[in-house]
N, C-alpha and C positions, 0 to 999 in steps of 0.2 A: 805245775808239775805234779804228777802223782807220786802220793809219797810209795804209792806200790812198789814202783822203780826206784825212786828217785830220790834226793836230800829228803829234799823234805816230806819226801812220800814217804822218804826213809821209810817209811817205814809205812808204809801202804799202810798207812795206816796213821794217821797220826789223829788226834779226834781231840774235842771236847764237846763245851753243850752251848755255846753260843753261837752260832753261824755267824750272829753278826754284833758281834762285838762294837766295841766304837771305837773308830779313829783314831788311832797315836794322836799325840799333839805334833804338830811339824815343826818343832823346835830344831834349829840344824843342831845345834850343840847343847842339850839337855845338861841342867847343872847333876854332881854327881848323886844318890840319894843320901839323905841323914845317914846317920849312924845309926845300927838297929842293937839290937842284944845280944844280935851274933857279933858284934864286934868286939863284945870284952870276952870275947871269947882270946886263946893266947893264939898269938900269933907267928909265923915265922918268921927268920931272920931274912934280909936282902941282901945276896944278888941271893936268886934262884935258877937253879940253871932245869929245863923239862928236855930230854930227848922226846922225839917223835919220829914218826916214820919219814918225814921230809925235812928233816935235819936237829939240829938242838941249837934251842931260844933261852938267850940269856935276859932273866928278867931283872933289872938294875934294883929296882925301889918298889915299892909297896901298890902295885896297880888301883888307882882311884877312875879313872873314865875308861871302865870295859864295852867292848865292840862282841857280839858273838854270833857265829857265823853255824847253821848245820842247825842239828838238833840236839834239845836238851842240855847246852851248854849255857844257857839264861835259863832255866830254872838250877839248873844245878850251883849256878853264883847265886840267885834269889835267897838258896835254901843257909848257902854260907856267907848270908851276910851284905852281900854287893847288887847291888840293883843297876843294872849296865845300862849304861847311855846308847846304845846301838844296838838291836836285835836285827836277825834275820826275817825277813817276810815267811811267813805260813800261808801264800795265797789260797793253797789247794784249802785249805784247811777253813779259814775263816773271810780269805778273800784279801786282795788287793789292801795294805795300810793298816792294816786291824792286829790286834794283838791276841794271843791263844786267852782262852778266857782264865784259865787259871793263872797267867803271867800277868792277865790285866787287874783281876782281882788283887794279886800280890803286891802291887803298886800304891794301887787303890789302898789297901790298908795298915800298907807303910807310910800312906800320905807323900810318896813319892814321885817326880815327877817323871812324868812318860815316855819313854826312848825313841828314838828316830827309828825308825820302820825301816829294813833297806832293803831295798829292792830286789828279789829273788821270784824274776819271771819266769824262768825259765829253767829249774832245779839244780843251779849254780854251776853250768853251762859258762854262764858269765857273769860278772864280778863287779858290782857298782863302788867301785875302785872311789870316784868322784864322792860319794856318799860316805863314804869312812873317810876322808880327809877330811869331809866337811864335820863330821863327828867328832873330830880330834881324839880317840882313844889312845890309852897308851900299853895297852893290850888288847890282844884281837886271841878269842877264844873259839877254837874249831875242832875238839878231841872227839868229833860224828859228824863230819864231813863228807863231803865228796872233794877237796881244792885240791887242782892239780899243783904240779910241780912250780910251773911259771907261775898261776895264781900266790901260791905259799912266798915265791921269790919278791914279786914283786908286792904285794902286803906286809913283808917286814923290812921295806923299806917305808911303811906310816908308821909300824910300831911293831913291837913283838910279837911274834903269832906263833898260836899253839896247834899243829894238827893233831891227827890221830896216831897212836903206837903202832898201828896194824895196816890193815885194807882200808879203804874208802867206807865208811859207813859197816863198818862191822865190830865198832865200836861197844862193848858192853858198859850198862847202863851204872855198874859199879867202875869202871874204869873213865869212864864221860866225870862221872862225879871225883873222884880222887886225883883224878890229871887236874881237875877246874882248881879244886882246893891245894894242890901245890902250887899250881901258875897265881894265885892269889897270894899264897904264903898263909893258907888257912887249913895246915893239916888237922889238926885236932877237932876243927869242925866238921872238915870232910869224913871225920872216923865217925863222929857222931851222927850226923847224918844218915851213913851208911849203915851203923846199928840201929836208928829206928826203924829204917826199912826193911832189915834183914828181920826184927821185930814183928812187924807187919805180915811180910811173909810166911815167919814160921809160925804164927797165929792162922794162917790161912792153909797151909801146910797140915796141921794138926787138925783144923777144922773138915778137913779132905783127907780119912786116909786112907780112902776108893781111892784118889789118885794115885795110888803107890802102886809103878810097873805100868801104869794104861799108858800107851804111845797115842803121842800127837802130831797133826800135818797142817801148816796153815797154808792156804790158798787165795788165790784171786782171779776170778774168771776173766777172761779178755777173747773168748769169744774164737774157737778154735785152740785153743791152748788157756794152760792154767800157769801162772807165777807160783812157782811152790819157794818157800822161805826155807832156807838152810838153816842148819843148828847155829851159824854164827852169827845170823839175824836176833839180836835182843829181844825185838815181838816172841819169838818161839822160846827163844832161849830161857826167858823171864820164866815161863812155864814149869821150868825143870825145876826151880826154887821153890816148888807148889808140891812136888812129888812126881811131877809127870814125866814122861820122857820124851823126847824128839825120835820118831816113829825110823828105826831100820830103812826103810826103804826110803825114806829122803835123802837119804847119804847114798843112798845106790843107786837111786837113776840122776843122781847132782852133774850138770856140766856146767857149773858156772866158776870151776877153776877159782876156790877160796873166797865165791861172791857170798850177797846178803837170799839171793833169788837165781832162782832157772824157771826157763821155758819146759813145760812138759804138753806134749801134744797130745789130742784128745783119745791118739791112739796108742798111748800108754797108760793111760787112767786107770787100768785097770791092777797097774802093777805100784800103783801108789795105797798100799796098805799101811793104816793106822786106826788106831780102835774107835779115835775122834778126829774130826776133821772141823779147823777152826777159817771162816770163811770171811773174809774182809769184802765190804760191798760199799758206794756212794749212797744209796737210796734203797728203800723198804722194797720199792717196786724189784729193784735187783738181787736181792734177796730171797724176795720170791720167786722170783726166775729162776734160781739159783739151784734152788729145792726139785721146782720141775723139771730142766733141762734132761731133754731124753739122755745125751751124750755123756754125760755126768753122772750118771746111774751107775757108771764102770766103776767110778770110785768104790768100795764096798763101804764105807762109812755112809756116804752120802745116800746111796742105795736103801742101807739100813737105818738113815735117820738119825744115824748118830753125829749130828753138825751143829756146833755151836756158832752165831751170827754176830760179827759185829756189823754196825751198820751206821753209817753219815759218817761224813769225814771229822766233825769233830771228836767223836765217839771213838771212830777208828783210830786214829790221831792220839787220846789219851794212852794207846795201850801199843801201840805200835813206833818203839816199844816206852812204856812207865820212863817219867822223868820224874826228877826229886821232888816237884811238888803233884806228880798226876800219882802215886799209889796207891792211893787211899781217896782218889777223886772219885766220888760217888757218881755210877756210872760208868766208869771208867773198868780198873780191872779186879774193884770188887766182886760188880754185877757179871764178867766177864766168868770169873772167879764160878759165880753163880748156875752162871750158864750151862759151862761144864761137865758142873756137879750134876746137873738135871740129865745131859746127855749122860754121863757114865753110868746113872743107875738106869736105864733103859738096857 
């Protein structure tokens, strides 16, 4: 599934730098990991109770074998502390059983052992139901999903499940991380957390302050029409944390009625103005296509050259949008970061 569209595309985008990572181990039931240093961190009291958009989950006891479902909800338990027994497949991203390379490094040097890979062919269309029983989680974390209603129903009957507050996948990447860290009962870590980044950020923020007032548009070509990402798409979003803005006119030709994305057809291209346009691609070759495309000229950024690339799915994946361990992943949406900056002074 692309994450252009989709879960896991979520984010059209979801990237890192190994394409090919290695193989989960096929443990059905992975023991949980050690304890790390997030763990004397203070903790919350149990029961906890999380509303979401598809009901409120009452979590009894202190969750030790987490399941997580969507994106960004296994790095953001990584960051506080919990190395989850069940991850979602990233097939688009690293392929078929494999782990995001920054999740698998995280593991690696926890000396943790490796989580059951579940199967996500199809950009959670459907549900390997079979495969979380066999995991025995006792929380199932999805606050950047797409699960529909029956999915959500029938998953907390294995264990308590966390959706999203909002839309399907329009989750922000501050709210993915602070849902995870109350369904844990690790608020105080969740704030911490979310201040390095915010840290991060305004170190990047500062280091850019060209970006202050330049509108941005991010795209993805599909050949007769472009996926353009709405302001509540976290890839774009993330942006505004920089100084930048989400460009007027995404919000004016938007029909996707509160989505992450809309279709814009090649014969309104013209009326998609933004000072920068950020272009998400599989491969270099597409990229370059991308640049040339007579049809795509209409855009005035692209015209003028002002198009900042990300490129391969791992790559795209990192930034589409930053999870708690990708902000600061080299490559990812420093050099992104970077890119920008080189388009805005042109």
């Amino acid at each position: 599934m692309r994450t252009v569209l989709s879960a896991a595309a979520v984010a059209v985008a979801l990237a890192l730098t190994a394409c090919g990572a290695p193989a989960a181990e096929e443990s059905a039931t992975p023991e949980p990991a050690a304890p790390t240093s997030a763990d004397a961190a203070a903790k919350d009291s149990f029961p906890v109770e999380v509303k979401h958009a598809l009901g409120t989950t009452t979590i009894e006891s202190e969750p030790v074998r987490v399941a997580t479902w969507g994106w960004g909800s296994t790095e953001a338990a990584i960051a506080l502390g919990v190395f989850p027994v069940a991850v979602a497949e990233q097939s688009w991203t690293v392929g078929e059983g494999n782990l995001l390379p920054w999740v698998e490094a995280a593991y690696d040097e926890a000396g943790a052992e490796k989580p059951v890979v579940l199967t996500d062919a199809d950009g959670g269309a459907t549900f390997p139901y079979e495969e979380v029983i066999a995991a025995d989680p006792d929380l199932i974390l999805a606050p950047y999903s797409g699960l529909t209603q029956e999915q959500y129903d029938t998953l907390t009957e294995i264990a308590p499940t966390v959706a999203y507050p909002g839309a399907p996948w329009t989750t922000t990447w501050q709210d993915t991380i602070s849902i995870s860290a109350q369904a844990l009962g690790r608020t105080a870590a969740g704030e911490e957390v979310l201040a390095d980044i915010d840290g991060t950020l305004a170190g990047m923020k500062e280091a850019h302050p060209e970006f202050e007032g330049r509108t941005v548009a991010g795209v993805w070509d599909a050949d007769g029409f472009v996926y353009v990402y709405t302001a509540a798409d976290p890839r774009v979003g993330i942006l505004e944390e920089v100084g930048l803005k989400v460009a007027p006119s995404v919000s004016e030709l938007d029909t996707s009625d509160g989505g992450f994305f809309y279709e814009l057809s090649y014969e309104q291209l013209d009326k998609l103005d933004a000072d920068i346009v950020i272009s998400y691609h599989d491969t270099e070759d597409e990229a370059k296509a991308f640049m040339e495309k007579p049809a795509l000229q209409a855009i005035p950024a692209v015209k003028a050259g002002r198009v900042a690339q990300v490129t391969d799915p791992v790559t795209v994946s990192s930034v589409s949008p930053p999870t708690a361990l990708t902000f600061d992943w080299e490559g990812g949406l420093p050099t992104l970061i970077e890119k920008i900056a080189a388009v805005a002074a042109k």
